[in-house]
N, C-alpha and C positions, 0 to 999 in steps of 0.2 A: 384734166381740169374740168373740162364738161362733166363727165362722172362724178368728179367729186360734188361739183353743184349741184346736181341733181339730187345725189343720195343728203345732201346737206340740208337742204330744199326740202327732199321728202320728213325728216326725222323732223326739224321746224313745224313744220306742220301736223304732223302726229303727237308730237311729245310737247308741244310749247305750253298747251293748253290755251291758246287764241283760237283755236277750231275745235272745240269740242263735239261738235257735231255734225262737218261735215269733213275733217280730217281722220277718214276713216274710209276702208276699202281702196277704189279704183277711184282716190283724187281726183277733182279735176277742178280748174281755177275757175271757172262758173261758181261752181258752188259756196268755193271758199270766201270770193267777192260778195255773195247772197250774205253769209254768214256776217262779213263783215258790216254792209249795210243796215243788218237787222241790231248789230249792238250800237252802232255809230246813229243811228237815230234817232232823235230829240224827244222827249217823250208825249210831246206837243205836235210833234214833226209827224213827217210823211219821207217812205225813200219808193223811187219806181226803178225799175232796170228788164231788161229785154234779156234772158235769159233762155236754154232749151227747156222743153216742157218737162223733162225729165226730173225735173228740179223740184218735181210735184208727184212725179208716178215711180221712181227708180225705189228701189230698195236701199242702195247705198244712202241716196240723200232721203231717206224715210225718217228719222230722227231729226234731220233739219225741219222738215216741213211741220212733223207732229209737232215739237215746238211751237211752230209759227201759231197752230191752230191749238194748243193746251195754252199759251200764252196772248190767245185773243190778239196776235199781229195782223192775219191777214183781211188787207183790205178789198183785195181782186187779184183773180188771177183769170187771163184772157189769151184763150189759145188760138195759134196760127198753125195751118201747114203752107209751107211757100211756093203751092202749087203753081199761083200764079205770081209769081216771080218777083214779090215784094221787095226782096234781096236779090238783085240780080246774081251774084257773085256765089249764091248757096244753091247747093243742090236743092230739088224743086218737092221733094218727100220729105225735106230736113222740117221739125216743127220747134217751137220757140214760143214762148208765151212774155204780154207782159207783167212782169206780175210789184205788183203796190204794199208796202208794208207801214204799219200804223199802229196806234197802243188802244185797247178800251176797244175791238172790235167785236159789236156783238151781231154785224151780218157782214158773209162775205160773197161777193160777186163773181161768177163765174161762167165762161163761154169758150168753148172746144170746136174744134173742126173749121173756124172761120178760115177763107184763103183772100177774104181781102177785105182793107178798112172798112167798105162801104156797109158790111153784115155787122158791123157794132151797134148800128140803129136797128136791126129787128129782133123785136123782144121777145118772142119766140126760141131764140138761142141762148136767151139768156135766160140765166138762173139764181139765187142763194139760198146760201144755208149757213146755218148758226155754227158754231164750231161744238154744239153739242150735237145736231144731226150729222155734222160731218163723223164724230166719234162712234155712233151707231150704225153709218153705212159702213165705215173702214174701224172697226176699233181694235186689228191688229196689228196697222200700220198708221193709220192717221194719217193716211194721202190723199190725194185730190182723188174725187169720186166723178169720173168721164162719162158727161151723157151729154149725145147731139144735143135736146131740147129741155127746157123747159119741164114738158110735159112729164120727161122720161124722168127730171132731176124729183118733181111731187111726189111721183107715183112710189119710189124710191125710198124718198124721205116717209111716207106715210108708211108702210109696209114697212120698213123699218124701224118707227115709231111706236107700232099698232101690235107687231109683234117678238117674241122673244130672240135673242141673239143665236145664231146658229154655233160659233164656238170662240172664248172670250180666251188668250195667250195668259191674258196680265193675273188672272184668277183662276182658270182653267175651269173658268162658266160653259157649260154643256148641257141646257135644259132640250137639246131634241136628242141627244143619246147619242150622238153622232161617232162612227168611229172613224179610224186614222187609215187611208188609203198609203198602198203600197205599192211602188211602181218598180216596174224592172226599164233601165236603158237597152235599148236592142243591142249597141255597141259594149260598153262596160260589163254588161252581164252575161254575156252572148254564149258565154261557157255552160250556164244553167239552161240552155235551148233542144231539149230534141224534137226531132223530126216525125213522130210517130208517136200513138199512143199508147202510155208504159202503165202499170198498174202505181199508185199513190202520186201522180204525175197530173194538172190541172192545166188546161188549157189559158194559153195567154192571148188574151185580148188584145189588139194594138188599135189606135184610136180609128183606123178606117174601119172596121168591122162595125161598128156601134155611131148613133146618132143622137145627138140632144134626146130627141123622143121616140127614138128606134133600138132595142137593143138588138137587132137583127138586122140590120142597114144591110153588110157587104158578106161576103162571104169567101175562101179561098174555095176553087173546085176539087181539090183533093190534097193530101198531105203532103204530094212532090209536088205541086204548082207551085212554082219559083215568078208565075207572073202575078201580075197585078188583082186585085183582088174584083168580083164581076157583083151586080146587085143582086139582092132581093127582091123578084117580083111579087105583086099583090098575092096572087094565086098560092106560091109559096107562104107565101106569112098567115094564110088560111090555115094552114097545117099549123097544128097548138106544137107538133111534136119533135117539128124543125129546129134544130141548130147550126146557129154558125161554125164552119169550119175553121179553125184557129191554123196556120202555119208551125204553128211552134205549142210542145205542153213544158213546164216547167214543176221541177219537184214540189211535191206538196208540202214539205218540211221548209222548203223557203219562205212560204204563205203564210204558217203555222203561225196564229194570233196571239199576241200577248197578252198579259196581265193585265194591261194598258187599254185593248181594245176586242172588241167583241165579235168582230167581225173585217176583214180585210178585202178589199177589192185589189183586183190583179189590171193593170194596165202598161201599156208600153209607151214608150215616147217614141213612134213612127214617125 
């Protein structure tokens, strides 16, 4: 009987067309409630509800919220982590926002990382933006754009205002020439991995080796070191002719660039 409600449950929800946009993937009844307040709202009216933040950042719920912001709903969204134990009952990393929906909004209010009531009065963590700058910082998802400050949400919005989009899905706008990154899983791919260097064979990168602004960070000490990987000191990065040693090369015919793209970078998911 349980089973059958469940799968009953599930197909309602997917197939009814009462959830168009967030009866999809990895349901879950937060969202579907989000959804329903957002059509049951007055057009005059306001709906508020205590939600996870995810309901703003997740992929699955990314079609709800671009919504929110294509259709000028969102009035604020105001995020908590319950560090300090606002919820006693919830684990204390769990985050939740609360977030306000409305018709005709053309600024929305938002504040991230707060861990308790009393940080709503400083304006410093607060921020807004239009839902046309929102479409510019995120315009392949339309999510909530997370920044501690104020400062960090301007700097953001201007920079992305001021210049061109890096790479658009809906049009497949690409005014910086950008190409399509290629990654290997260490586990799922792990059959393409040898252990030495083969001739048509390219060295794979996994994300310790490399740093934001180091492309020389870490290094393995030789091709059998099974341990951890040791830095780059200064002295060394002196040498123009140094390279990092990779653990693993991978064929060069996996890399092999397509039609599509001009250039492929090789990384791992360590």
């Amino acid at each position: 009987m349980a089973k059958r409600l469940a799968e009953a449950s599930s197909i309602y929800v997917r197939e009814s067309g009462r959830y168009p946009l967030s009866g999809r993937g990895d349901v879950n009844t937060y969202a579907l409630f989000a959804e329903h307040f957002k059509n049951m709202t007055s057009p005059r009216g306001r709906s508020g509800m205590i939600v996870p933040t995810n309901i703003a950042t997740d992929a699955t719920t990314a079609p709800f919220f671009s919504a929110l912001v294509k259709e000028k709903r969102l009035v604020q969204l105001i995020d908590f982590e319950n560090r300090e134990a606002i919820f006693l009952s919830v684990h204390r990393s769990y985050k939740f926002c609360l977030l306000t929906l409305g018709h005709n909004v053309s600024l929305a209010k938002f504040s991230f990382f707060l861990t308790n009531t009393g940080q709503l009065h400083e304006a410093e963590r607060q921020f807004t933006l239009t839902p046309e700058q929102i479409a510019k910082i995120n315009p392949n998802t339309l999510t909530a754009p997370v920044f501690r400050s104020k400062k960090d949400a301007e700097l953001t919005a201007k920079i992305s205002q001021d210049h061109p989009i890096l790479h658009r899905e809906s049009d497949g706008a690409n005014p910086w020439g950008c190409s399509f990154m290629y990654m290997f899983h260490m586990s799922n791919d792990s059959h393409l991995f040898v252990d030495s260097f083969l001739d048509e064979y390219l060295p794979l990168y996994e994300a310790k080796l490399f740093q934001q602004y180091d492309h020389r960070w870490s290094t393995y000490r030789s091709t059998n070191d099974t341990a951890d990987t040791i830095d780059i000191n200064r002295e060394q990065k002196n040498t123009p002719n140094l390279e990092v040693m990779p653990r693993y090369w991978v064929p060069r015919a996996e890399v092999t660039c397509s039609p599509l793209c001009r250039r492929v970078e090789v990384e791992s998911l360590g």
